[in-house]
N, C-alpha and C positions, 0 to 999 in steps of 0.2 A: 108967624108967617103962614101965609094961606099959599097951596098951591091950587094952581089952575094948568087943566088939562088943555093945551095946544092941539092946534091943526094938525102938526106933524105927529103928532103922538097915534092920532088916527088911522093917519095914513100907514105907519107902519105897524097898526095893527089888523090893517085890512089886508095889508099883502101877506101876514102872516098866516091869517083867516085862507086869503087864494092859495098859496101856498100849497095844500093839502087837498084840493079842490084843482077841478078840469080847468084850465084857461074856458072863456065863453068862447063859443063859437061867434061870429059878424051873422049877419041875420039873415037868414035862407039860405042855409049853408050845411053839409053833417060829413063829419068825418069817420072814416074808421080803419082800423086797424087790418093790415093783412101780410102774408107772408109773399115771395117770389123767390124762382133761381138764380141768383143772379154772382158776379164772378167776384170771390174773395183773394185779397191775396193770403199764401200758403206760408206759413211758418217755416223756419228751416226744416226745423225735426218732420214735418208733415212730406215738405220733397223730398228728403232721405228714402222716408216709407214709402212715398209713393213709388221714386226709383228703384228701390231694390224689391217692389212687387213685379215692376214694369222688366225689370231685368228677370225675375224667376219664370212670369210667363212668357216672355220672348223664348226663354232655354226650352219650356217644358212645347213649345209652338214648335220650335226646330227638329225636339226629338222625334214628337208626333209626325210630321212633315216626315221625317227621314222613315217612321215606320209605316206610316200609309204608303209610300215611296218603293218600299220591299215588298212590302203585303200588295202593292197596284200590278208589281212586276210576276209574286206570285200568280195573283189572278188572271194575269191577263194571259199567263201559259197554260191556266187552267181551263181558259175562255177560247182558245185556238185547239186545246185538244177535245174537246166539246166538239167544238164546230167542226174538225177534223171527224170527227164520230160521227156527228149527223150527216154531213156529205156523203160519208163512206157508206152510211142507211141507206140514205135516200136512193143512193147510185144502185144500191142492190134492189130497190123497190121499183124503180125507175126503169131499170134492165131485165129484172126478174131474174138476178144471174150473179154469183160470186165466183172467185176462184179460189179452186180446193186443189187438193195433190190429188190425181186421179192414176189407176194402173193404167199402164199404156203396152202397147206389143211392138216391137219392131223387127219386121220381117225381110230378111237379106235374101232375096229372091237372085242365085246364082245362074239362072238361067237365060235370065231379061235382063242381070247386071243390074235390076232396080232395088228400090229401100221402101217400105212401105209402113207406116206408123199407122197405128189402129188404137183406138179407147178403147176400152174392155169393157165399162161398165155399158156403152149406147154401141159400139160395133163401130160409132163413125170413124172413118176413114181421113187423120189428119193433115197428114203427107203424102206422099206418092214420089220418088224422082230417083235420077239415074244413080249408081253408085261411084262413091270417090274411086280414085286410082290408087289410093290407099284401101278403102273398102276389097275394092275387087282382090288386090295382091294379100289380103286378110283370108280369102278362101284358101288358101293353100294349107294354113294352119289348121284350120276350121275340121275338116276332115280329114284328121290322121298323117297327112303328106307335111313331111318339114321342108321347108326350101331348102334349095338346095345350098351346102357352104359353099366358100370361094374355090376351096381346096379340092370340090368333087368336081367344080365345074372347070380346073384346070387341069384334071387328068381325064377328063372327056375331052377335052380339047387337045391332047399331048401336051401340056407343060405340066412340069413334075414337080 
């Protein structure tokens, strides 16, 4: 028996030939290979992780938040006693002039019945003005003389 090789037998030793081989490209034509980003769908196990990463930075976002939050409220009392400091400068530069505790004199002038306030360190003269009706009734003490009690001035008077 002679065997002879068929048409088919060809054929399918030519695809097994391409097989291992590029398809041809159609003529005037070139392809090539390239990567892009493009959207996959996610495994279960992958949204798990991505949720419970999603969930730790959302907490660690909130804590942060609440301590910038503290730390904004420090600063910002730190930013007003600043500014309070610099106005209170500037007013003294501004003025040429602060207040301090200074000695002062106050002179009960029983004669005039006036009050008369003096700075000790410049001699200016602060005040000037008449005396209370408590002031004045205050001399009597002032100089040795006690008022008089009720009881002295009821037997100047005859009641006993």
């Amino acid at each position: 028996m002679t065997t002879t090789n068929t048409g088919t037998n060809k054929s399918s030793d030519k695809k097994k030939a391409a097989a291992g081989k590029k398809p041809t490209e159609p003529p005037n034509t070139h392809t090539e290979k390239f990567e892009e980003e493009l959207r996959v769908k996610l495994s279960r196990e992958e949204v798990e992780t991505h949720a419970t990463r999603g969930a730790d930075l959302l907490a660690k976002h909130l804590r942060l938040k609440e301590e910038f939050a503290e730390e904004r409220k420090l600063r910002k009392g730190e930013l007003k006693k600043l500014e309070s400091d610099y106005r209170e400068a500037m007013d003294f530069v501004r003025t040429r002039t602060e207040n301090r505790s200074v000695q002062c004199e106050r002179t009960f002038d029983y004669t005039t019945y006036r009050v008369r306030e003096v700075r000790l360190d410049t001699g200016e003269v602060l005040n000037d003005r008449p005396m209370t009706e408590d002031e004045r009734h205050a001399q009597l003490g002032m100089f040795g003389e006690e008022p008089a009690e009720p009881s002295d001035l009821d037997s100047e008077f005859g009641k006993s």
